[in-house]
C-alpha positions, 0 to 999 in steps of 0.5 A, a space after each residue: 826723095 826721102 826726108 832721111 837717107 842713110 847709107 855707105 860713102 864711097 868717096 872721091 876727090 876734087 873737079 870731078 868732071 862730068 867726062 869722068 861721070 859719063 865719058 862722051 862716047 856713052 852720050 847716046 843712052 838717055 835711060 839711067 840703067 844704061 848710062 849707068 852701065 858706064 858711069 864712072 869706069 874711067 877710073 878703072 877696073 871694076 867701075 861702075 860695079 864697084 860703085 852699086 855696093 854704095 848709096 852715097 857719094 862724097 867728093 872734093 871741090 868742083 863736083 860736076 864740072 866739066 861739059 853741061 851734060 844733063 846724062 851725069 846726073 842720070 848716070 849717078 841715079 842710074 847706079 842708085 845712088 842715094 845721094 851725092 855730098 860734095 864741098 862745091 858743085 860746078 853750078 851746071 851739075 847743080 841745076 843739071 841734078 836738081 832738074 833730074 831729081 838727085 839729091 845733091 847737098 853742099 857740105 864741105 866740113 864732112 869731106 875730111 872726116 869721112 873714108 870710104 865705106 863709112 856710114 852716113 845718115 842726112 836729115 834733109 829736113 833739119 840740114 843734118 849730116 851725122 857720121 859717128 859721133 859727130 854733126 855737120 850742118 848744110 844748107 837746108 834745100 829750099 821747099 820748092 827744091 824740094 818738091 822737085 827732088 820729091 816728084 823725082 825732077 822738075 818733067 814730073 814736078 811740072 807734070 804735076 803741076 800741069 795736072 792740078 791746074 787742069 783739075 782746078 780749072 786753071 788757066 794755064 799761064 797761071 800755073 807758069 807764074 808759081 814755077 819755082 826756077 827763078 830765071 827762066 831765058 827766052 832764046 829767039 832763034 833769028 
């Protein structure tokens, strides 16, 4: 992840689901390349094509909802996309994207000033969006997210991890107590 990405908007609207992203039929890819063949071509001739002439999306409301398929925010990597700026996030895509090293941010004043091929600079560090002349501020992600978009998502962050404790002779529950997800369940299986 880059502290500053800069970069043509193609733009999409509300409740883009993640059928829409990735229909189900393609869920047997798990590499970004090949999920990217297909991401987006529900909305027609010429997708996803269309979509690698852009580094950044910006939607509506509701980005990412739908079913909790982790295989969305590959596919959006896969075209190489940049990163995705939305009003809201379905809460599944949210943690589905962070955990997949895309960077998602949440900023709803930029959606109306925007069309599509305009160009966007975002400034990860200070929570800046500039579009022409104009500022808009997001919330700035937090320094453990953004480690985790910085390794490229959280198998690398905790491999990473894993590495510097076994450099540092350190025991192994240790290292699980500074993880930075905040909840993590233990489902038990009867």
């Amino acid at each position: 992840m880059q502290a500053m990405l800069e970069g043509r908007v193609f733009k999409l609207g509300d409740n883009i689901n993640s059928d829409i992203i990735i229909a189900g039929r393609w869920l047997i890819y798990i590499e970004p390349k090949e999920l990217a063949e297909h991401a987006f071509e529900m909305l027609g001739e010429g997708f996803p094509a269309k979509l690698r002439e852009y580094d950044i999306l910006v939607a509506g409301r509701n980005f990412g909802c739908g079913s909790a398929r982790e295989q969305a925010s590959t596919a959006i990597k896969g075209l190489g996309i940049k990163a995705v700026v939305a009003a809201s996030f379905a809460r599944t895509f949210y943690r589905n994207a962070i955990n997949d090293g895309l960077t998602i941010i949440e900023c709803s004043q930029v959606y109306d000033a925007l069309k599509e091929g305009d160009r966007l600079s975002i400034s990860l560090a200070d929570g800046k969006i500039s579009h022409a002349d104009r500022e808009y501020s997001f919330a700035q992600i937090p320094p453990s997210v953004r480690r985790i978009l910085e390794l490229g998502g959280l198998a690398n962050y905790l491999k990473s991890s894993l590495e510097a404790q076994a450099a540092a002779g350190e025991p192994a529950a240790a290292a699980s107590q500074r993880c930075p997800l905040k909840a993590v369940t233990r489902v038990r299986i009867p």
